[in-house]
Legacy VTK file of the C-alpha trace (Angstrom):
# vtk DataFile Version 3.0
C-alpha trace
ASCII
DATASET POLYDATA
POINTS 500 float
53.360 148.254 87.311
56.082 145.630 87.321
57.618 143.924 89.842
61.149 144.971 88.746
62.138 148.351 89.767
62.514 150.519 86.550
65.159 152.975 85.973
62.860 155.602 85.940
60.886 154.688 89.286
65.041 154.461 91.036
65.756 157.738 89.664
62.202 159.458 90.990
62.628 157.452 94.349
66.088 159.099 95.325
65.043 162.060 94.087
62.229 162.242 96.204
64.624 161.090 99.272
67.026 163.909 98.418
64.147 166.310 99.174
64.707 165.511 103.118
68.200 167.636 102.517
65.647 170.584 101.579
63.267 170.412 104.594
65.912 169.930 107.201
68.858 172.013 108.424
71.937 169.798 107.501
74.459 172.094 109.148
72.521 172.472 111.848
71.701 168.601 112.593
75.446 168.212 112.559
76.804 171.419 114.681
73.974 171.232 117.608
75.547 169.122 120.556
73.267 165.822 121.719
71.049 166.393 124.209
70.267 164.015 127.072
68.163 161.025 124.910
70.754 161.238 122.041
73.485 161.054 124.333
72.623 157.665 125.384
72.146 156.494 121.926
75.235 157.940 120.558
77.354 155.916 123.783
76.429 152.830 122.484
78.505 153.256 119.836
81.488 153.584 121.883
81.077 150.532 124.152
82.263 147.016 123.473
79.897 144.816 121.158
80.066 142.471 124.052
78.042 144.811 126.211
75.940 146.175 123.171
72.775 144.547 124.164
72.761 146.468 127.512
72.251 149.419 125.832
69.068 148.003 123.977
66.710 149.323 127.046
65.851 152.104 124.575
67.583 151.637 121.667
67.282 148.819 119.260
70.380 147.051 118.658
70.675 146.767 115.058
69.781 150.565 114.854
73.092 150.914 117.495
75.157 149.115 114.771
74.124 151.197 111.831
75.203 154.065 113.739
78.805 153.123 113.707
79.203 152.563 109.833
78.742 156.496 110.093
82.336 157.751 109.525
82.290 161.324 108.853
80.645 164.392 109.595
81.935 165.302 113.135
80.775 164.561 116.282
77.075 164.551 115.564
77.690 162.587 112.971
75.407 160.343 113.830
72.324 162.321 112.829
72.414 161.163 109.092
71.209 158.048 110.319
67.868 159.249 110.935
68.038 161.362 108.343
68.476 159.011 105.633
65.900 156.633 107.196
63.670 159.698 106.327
65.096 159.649 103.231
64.019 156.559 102.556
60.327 156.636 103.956
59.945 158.963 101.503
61.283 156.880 98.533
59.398 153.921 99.987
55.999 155.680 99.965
56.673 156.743 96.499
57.232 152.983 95.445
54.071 152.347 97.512
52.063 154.174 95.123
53.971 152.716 92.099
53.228 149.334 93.290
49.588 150.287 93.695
49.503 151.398 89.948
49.177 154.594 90.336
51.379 157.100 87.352
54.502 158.245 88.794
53.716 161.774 88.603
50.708 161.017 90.653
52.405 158.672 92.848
55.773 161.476 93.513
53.007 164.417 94.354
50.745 162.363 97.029
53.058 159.811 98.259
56.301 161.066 97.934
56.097 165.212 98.432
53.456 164.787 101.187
55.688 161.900 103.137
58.497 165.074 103.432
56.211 167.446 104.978
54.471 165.130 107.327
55.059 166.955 110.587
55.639 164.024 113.060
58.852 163.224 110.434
60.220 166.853 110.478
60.157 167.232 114.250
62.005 163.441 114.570
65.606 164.638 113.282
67.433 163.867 116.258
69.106 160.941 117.392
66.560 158.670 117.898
65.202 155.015 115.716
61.870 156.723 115.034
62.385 157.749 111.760
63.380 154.113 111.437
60.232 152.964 112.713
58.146 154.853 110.143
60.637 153.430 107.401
60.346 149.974 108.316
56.189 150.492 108.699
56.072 151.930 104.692
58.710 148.664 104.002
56.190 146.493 105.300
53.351 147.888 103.308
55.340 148.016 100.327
55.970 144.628 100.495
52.055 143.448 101.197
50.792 145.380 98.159
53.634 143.619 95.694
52.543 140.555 97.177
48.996 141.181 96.998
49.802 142.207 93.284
50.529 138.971 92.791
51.088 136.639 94.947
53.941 133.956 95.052
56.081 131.927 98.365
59.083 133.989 97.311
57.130 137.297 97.902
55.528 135.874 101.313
59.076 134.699 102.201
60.730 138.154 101.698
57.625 139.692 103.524
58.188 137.486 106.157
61.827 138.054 106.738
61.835 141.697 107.065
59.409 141.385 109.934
61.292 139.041 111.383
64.325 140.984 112.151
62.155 144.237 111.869
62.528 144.370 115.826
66.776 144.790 115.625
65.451 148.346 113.964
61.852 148.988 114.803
59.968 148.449 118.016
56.778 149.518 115.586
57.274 146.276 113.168
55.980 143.924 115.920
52.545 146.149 115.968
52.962 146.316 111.829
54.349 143.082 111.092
52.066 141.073 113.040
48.943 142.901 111.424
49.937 142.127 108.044
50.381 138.599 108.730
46.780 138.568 110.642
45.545 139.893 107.826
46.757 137.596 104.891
45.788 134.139 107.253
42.284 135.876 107.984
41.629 136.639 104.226
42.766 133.481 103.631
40.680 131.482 105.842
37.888 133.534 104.608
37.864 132.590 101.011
39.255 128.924 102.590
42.323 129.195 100.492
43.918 126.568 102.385
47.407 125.922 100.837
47.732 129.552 100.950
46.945 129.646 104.583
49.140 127.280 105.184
51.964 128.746 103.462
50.935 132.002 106.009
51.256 130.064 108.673
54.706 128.736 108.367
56.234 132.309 107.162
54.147 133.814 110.149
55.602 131.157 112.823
59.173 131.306 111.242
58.762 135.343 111.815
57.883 134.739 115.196
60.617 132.764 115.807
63.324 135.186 114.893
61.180 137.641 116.356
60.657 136.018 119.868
64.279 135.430 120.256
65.483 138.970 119.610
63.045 140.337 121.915
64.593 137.502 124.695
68.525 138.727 123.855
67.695 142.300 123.361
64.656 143.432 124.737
62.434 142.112 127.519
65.744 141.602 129.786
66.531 145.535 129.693
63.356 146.479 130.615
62.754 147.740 133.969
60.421 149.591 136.334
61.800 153.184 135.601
61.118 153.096 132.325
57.558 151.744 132.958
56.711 154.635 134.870
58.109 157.028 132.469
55.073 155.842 130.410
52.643 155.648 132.929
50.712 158.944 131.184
50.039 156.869 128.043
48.636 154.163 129.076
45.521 153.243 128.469
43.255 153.408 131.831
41.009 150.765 133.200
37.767 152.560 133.459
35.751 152.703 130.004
34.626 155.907 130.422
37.765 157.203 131.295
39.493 154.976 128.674
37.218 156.514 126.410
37.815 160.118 127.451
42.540 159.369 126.994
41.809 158.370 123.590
39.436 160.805 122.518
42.355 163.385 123.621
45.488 161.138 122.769
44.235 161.206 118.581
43.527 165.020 119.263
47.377 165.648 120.334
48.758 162.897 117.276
46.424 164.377 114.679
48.501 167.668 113.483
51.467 165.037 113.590
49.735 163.796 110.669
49.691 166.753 108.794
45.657 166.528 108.835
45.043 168.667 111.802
42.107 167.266 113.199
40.694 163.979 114.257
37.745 164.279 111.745
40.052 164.833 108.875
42.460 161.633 109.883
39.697 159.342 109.884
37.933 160.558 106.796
41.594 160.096 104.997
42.049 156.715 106.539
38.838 155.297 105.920
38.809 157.033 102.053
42.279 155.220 101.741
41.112 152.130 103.385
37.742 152.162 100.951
40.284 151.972 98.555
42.299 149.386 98.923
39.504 146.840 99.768
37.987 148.107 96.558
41.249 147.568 94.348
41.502 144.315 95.725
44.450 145.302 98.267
42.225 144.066 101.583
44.812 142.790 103.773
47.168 146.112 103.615
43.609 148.029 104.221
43.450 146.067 107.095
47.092 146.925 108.483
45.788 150.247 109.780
42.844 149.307 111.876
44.709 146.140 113.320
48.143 147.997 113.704
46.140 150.615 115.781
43.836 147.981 117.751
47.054 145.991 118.722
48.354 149.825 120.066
45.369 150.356 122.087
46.011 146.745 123.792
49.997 147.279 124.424
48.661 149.963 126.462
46.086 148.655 128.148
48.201 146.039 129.397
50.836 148.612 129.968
53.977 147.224 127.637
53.729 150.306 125.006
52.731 153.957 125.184
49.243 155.128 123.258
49.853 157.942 120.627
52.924 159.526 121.845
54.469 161.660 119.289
57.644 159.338 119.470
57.152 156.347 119.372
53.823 156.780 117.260
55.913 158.371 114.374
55.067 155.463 112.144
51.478 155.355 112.918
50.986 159.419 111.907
52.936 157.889 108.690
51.496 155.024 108.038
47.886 157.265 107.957
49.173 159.878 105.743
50.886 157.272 103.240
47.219 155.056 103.091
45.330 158.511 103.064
47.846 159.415 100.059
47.202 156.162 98.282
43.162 157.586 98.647
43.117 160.525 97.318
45.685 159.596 94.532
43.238 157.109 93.631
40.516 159.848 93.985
42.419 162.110 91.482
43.091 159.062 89.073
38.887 158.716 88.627
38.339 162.332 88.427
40.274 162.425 85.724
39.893 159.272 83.707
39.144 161.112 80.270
42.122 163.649 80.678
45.655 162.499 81.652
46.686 166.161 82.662
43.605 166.466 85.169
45.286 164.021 87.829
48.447 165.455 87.743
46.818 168.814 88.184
44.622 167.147 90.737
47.579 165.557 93.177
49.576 169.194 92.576
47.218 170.722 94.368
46.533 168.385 97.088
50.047 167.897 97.524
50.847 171.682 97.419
48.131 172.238 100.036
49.367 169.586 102.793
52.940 170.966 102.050
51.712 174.883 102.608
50.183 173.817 105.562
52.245 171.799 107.008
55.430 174.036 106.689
56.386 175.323 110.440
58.891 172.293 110.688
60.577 172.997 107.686
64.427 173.809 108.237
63.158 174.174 111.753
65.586 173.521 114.746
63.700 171.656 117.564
66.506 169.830 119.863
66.794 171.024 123.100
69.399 173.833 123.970
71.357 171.210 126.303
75.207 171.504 125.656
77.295 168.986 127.629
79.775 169.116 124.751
80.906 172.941 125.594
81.008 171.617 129.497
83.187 168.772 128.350
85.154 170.923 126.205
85.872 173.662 128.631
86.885 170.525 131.183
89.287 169.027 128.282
91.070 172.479 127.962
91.378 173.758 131.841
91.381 170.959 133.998
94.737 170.665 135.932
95.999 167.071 137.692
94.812 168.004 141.672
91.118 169.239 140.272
87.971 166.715 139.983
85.273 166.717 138.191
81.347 166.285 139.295
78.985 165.188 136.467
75.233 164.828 137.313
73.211 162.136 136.320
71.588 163.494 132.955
75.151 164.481 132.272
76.365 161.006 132.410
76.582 160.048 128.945
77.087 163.005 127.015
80.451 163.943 129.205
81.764 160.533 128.366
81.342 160.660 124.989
82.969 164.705 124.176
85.425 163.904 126.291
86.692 161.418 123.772
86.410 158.178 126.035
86.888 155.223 123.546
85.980 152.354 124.530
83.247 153.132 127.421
82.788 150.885 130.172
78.939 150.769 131.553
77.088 149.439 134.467
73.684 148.638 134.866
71.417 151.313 136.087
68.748 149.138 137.783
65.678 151.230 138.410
67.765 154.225 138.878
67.184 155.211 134.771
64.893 153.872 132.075
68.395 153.721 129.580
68.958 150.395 132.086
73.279 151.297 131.651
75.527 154.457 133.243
78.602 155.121 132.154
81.414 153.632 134.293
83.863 156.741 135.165
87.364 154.713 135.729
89.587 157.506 135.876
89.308 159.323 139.593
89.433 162.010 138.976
85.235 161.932 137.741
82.483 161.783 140.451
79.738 160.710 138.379
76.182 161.022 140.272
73.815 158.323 139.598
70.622 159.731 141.633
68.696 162.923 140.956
67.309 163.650 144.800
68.568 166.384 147.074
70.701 164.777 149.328
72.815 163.868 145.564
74.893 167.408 145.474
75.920 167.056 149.120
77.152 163.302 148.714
79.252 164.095 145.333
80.455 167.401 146.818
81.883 164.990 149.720
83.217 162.254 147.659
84.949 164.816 144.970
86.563 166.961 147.894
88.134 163.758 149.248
89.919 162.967 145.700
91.174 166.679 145.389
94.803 166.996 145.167
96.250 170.153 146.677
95.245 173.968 146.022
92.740 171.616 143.348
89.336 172.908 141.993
85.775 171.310 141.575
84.082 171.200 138.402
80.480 170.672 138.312
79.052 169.036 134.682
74.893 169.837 134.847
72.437 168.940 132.316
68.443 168.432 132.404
68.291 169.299 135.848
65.292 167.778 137.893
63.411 170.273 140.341
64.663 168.034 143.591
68.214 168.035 142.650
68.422 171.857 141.754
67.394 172.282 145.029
70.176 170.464 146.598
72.795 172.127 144.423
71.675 175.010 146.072
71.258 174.112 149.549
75.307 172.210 149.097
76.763 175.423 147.642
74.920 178.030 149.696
77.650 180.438 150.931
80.778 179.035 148.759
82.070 181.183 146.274
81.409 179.547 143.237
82.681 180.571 139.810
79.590 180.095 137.218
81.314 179.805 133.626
78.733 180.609 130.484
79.918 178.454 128.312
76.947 176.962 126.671
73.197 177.249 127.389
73.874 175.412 130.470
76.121 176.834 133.132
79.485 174.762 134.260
80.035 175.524 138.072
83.634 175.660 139.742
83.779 175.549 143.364
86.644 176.181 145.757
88.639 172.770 147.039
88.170 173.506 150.843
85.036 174.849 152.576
84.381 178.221 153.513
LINES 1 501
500 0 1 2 3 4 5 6 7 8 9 10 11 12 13 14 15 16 17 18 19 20 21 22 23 24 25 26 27 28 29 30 31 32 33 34 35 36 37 38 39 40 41 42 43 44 45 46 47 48 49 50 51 52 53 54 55 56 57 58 59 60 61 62 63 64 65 66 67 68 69 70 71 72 73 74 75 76 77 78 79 80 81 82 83 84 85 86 87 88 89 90 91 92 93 94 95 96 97 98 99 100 101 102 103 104 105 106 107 108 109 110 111 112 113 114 115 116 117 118 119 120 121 122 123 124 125 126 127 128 129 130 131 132 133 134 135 136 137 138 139 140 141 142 143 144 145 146 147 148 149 150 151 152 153 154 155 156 157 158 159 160 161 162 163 164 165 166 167 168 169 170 171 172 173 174 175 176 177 178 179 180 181 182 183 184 185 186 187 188 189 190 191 192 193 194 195 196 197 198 199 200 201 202 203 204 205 206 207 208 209 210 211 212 213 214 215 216 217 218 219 220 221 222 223 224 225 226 227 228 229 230 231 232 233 234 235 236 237 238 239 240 241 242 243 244 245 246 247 248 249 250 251 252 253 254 255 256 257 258 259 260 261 262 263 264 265 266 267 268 269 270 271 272 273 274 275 276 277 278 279 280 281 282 283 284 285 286 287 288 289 290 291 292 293 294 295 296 297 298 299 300 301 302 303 304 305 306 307 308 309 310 311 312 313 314 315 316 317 318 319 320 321 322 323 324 325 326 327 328 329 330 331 332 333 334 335 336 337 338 339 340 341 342 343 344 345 346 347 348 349 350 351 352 353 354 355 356 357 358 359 360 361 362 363 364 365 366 367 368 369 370 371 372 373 374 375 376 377 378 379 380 381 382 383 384 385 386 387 388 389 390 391 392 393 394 395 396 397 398 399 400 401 402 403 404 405 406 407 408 409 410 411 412 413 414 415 416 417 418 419 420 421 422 423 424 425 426 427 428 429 430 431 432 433 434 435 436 437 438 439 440 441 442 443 444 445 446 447 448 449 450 451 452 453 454 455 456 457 458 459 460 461 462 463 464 465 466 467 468 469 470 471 472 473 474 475 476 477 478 479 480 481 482 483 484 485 486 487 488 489 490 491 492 493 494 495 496 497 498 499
């Protein structure tokens, strides 16, 4: 295949691409109100660029800039971001199979029909970068097999720069990235091609360069403890047996992500697609997988990344089904060497059996039913001057942004959330809570009844309660007569000024 893109292989890409509009609800991705993660996400395109890089806790910040080129489609807008990074995974893992020299029929049934239906990519439609993450994964790949095609500076250079600012998208390119790197300076020093290696070297250190100083702006200063221990059930334990036992059950949960279904079928796929590679001559992307997934388990172990979470192991489920693709597409190609037809009909099949099986995520609507929006809404619509208004902590960011607050001012969270910023309520009138425990309803009840003007009203803004402060909203409004107003899943509350 040639290293300039063809008319043809363009046209087959975006058509494959366009096939995300077919397996996902567009109306719906743009009707359903954010829920709590996607509130956050969508806020940081409403505060200052000054304080973007606060907001990069969990959220990379070149992802938060994409999201405000997004200039129509209401106020979920934002959503065709991750759409259209799915978009292109798709077209990506098409061109993956190009580049590998597969035919493009071939190529559009087992690279780019199977990356729609993979079910770790239909369940990831909300607001979040992992979509992104599996996009710049395929990227990456795509760019170590044309290199491996034939290999040139320029190619390296290009390869080089995309992992370097890989982290402004995609938390996953510093597992990805690095193992393609590792794996062109090992082959390398294995077959002592030592002005190659050296070339390696100084595209890998530049990388790391760019790469080290994003994470110091943008990443490692937003961490914090909170969002450490939100993790804490994914990583990897001490103990070797029991060490053993968490991964044995983490690849059971992530192997229907895959599409696969079972452990035994993922690694049969991986290592047929892996087989392959090293036998075409493509060993350092067959060696992306195994390294990619041994730097994983470490993260873990030393607690910086979660093991084979269905989030933020999107890429890995795709980056096994888009090597298992290249397999069995290669697997077709052989069958049929004396027949053209017989790989076509080959991939057909396989492709039209991982998309039949695979189809329970189609058009399917998985975001939670959390509606801060119709809270806000109502708020907008009835709220008179002497009334104030309570909103909980997992309301925090989703009020601020439906009620139309342009630009919004944050302050650091500390350990009190893993997002590391809260929204900064100026106007008086708000009580924002910015603690989830039981003592929280009494304290805000307290505060907003001393900002009431007269014969004025409390509204109460709830999303995502936790157990502890459900409690205390109970205990704090136990004999008050309290107006609950259905107007969204959740409930908005309005209680009295004075106290019974």
């Amino acid at each position: 295949w040639s290293s300039r893109l063809r008319l043809p292989d363009v046209l087959l890409a975006l058509i494959a691409a366009a096939g995300v509009l077919l397996v996902h609800d567009l109306g719906y991705l743009l009707q359903h109100p954010y829920w709590l993660d996607e509130a956050w996400v969508v806020d940081s395109t409403r505060v200052r660029l000054s304080d973007l890089s606060q907001t990069s806790s969990v959220t990379p910040v070149g992802f938060s800039l994409l999201l405000r080129l997004v200039v129509f489609g209401g106020e979920q807008r934002q959503r065709l971001i991750p759409l259209a990074f799915a978009g292109l995974t798709v077209a990506l893992a098409y061109l993956c199979g190009r580049q590998f020299g597969l035919r493009r029929g071939v190529s559009l049934l087992l690279l780019g029909v199977t990356g729609l239906f993979v079910p770790a990519m239909l369940v990831r439609a909300d607001l979040k970068q992992y979509t992104a993450e599996a996009c710049w994964t395929v990227l990456v790949l795509l760019l170590l097999l044309r290199l491996e095609s034939v290999w040139s500076r320029r190619r390296l250079a290009l390869l080089a720069a995309v992992i370097g600012v890989g982290p402004l998208f995609a938390n996953a390119d510093l597992f990805v990235g690095s193992a393609a790197l590792l794996a062109l300076a090992v082959l390398a020093l294995a077959e002592r091609q030592w002005s190659r290696l050296r070339d390696i070297v100084i595209a890998a250190g530049a990388a790391g360069v760019v790469v080290a100083a994003i994470l110091a702006a943008f990443v490692l200063p937003k961490q914090n403890a909170a969002l450490r221990h939100y993790w804490d059930a994914f990583y990897l334990p001490r103990n070797p047996s029991a060490a053993a036992h968490f991964l044995y059950h983490r690849l059971q949960a992530m192997a229907p992500t895959t599409g696969l279904h079972s452990v035994l079928l993922v690694f049969l796929g991986c290592a047929l697609g892996t087989g392959v590679l090293v036998w075409r001559r493509r060993r350092a992307t067959a060696l992306v997988l195994p390294l990619a997934f041994a730097e994983l388990v470490l993260a873990s172990a030393l607690h910086v990344y979660p093991l084979l979470d269905l989030r933020t192991s999107t890429w890995l489920s795709v980056l096994a089904v888009v090597v298992t693709g290249l397999g069995v597409a290669q697997l077709c190609a052989g069958l049929g060497r004396r027949h053209r037809a017989v790989p076509i009909i080959l991939a057909g099949v396989a492709s039209a059996g991982f998309a039949l099986t695979n189809t329970t995520g189609v058009r399917a609507h998985p975001l939670p039913p959390e509606d801060v929006r119709a809270q806000a809404h109502y708020v907008a619509d009835h709220q008179r001057p002497a009334d104030v208004v309570i909103v909980d902590l997992s309301a925090n960011w989703g009020y601020a942004y439906y009620r139309g607050i342009d630009p919004l001012s944050i302050v650091d969270s500390g350990p009190a959330s893993a997002t590391g910023f809260f929204i900064r309520y100026t106007d008086p009138q708000v009580v924002a809570m910015h603690s989830r425990t039981q003592a929280s309803p009494a304290a805000a009840l307290r505060t907003a009844r001393s900002r009431l003007g007269p014969g004025g009203r409390i509204f109460v803004v709830r999303s995502h309660l936790a157990p502890a402060e459900s409690a205390g909203w109970q205990q704090a409004l136990a004999g008050q007569p309290v107006t609950t107003l259905n107007v969204g899943p959740e409930p908005l509350l309005v209680v009295p000024g004075a106290t019974p």
